[in-house]
C-alpha positions as CSV (number, residue, x, y, z in Angstrom):
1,X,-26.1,-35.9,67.1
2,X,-26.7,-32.3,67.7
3,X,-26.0,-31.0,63.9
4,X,-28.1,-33.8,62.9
5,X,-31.3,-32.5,65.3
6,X,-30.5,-28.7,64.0
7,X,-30.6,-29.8,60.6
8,X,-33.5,-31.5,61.0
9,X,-35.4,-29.3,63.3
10,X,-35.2,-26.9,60.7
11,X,-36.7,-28.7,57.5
12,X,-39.3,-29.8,59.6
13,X,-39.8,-25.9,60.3
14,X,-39.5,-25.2,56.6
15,X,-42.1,-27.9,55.3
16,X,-44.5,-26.7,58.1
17,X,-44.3,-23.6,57.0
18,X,-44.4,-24.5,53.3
19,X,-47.6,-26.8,54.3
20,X,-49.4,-23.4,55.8
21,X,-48.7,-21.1,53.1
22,X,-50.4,-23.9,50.6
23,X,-52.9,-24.5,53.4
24,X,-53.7,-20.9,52.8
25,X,-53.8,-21.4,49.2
26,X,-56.2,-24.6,49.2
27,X,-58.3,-22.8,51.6
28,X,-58.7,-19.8,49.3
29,X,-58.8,-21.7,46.2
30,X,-61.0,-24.8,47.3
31,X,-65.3,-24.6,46.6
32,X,-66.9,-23.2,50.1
33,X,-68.8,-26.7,50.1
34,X,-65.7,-28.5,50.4
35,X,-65.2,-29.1,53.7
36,X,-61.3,-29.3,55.2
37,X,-62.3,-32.6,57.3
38,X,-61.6,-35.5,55.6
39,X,-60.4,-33.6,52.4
40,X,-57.9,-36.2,50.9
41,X,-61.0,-38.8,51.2
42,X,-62.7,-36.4,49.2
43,X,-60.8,-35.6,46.5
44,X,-59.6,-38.5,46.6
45,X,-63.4,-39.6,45.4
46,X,-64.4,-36.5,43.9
47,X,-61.2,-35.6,42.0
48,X,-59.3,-32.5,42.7
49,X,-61.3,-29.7,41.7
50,X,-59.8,-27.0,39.2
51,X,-59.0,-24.2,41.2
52,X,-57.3,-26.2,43.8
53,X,-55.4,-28.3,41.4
54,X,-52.2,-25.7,41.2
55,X,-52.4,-26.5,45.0
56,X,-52.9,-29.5,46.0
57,X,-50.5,-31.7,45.5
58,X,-47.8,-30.0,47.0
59,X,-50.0,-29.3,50.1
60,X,-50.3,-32.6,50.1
61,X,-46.6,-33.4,49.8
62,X,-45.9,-31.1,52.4
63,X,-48.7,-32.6,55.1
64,X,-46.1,-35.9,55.2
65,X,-43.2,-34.2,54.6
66,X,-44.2,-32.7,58.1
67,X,-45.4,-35.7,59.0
68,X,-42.4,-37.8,58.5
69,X,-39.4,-34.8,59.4
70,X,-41.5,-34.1,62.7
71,X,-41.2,-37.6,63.1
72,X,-37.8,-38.2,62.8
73,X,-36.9,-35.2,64.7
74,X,-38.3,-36.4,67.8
75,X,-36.6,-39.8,67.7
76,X,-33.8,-38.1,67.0
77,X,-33.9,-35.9,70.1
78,X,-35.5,-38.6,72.6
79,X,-33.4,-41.4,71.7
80,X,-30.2,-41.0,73.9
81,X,-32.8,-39.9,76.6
82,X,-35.2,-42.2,79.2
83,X,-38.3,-40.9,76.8
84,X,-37.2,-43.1,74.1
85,X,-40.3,-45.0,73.9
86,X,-41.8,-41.4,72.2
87,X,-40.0,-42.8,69.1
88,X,-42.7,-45.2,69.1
89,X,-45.6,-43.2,70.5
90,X,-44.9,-40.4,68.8
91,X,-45.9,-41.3,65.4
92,X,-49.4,-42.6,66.5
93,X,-50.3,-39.6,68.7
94,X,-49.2,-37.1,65.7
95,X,-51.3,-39.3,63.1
96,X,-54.2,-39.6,66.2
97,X,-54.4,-36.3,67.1
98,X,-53.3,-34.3,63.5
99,X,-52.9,-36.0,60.4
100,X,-56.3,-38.6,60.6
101,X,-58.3,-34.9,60.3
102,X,-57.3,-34.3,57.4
103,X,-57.2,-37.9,56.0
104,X,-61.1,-39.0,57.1
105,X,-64.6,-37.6,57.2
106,X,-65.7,-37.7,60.2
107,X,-68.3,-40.5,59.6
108,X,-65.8,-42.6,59.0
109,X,-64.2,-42.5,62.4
110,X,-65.9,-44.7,65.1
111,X,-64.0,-43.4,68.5
């Protein structure tokens, strides 16, 4: 269990920090009118604009890699614990909270 929570642990470390350095390179390479909220709706509309099309996709990849290996890594350290039920809540709070930003305009959210 505790090889498989290193091992994990540290891809999820490595596609974060994969997903930042492209983050970077989106950020620099992206029009200044494009904004960062809601920017998969948008080019998902728009198309991917030139510059950023080296980029985006594997920012992209890397946003659910992180997504899913963070994921995973927390069931895999709460499980044989009495915070078990984070396997569950867990996934919602991290798509809540991080991944819906990037996924939706803000318009588009009624909270």
């Amino acid at each position: 269990m505790q090889i498989a929570l290193t091992i994990f642990a540290g891809l999820t470390v490595f596609s974060f920090v994969g997903w930042l350095f492209y983050s970077v390179q989106v950020h620099r390479s992206k029009p200044a009118d494009l904004a960062w909220r809601g920017i998969v709706k948008i080019v998902a509309l728009e198309g991917v604009p030139q510059p950023m099309n080296a980029f985006y996709g594997r920012w992209f990849v890397l946003l659910w890699a992180f997504f899913v290996l963070t994921c995973i890594t927390v069931a895999i350290a709460v499980w044989p614990t009495d915070h078990s039920f984070f396997v569950v809540i867990f996934p919602l709070l991290f798509y809540y909270f991080f991944i819906r930003y990037f996924m939706w305009e803000k318009d588009d959210l009624t909270d």
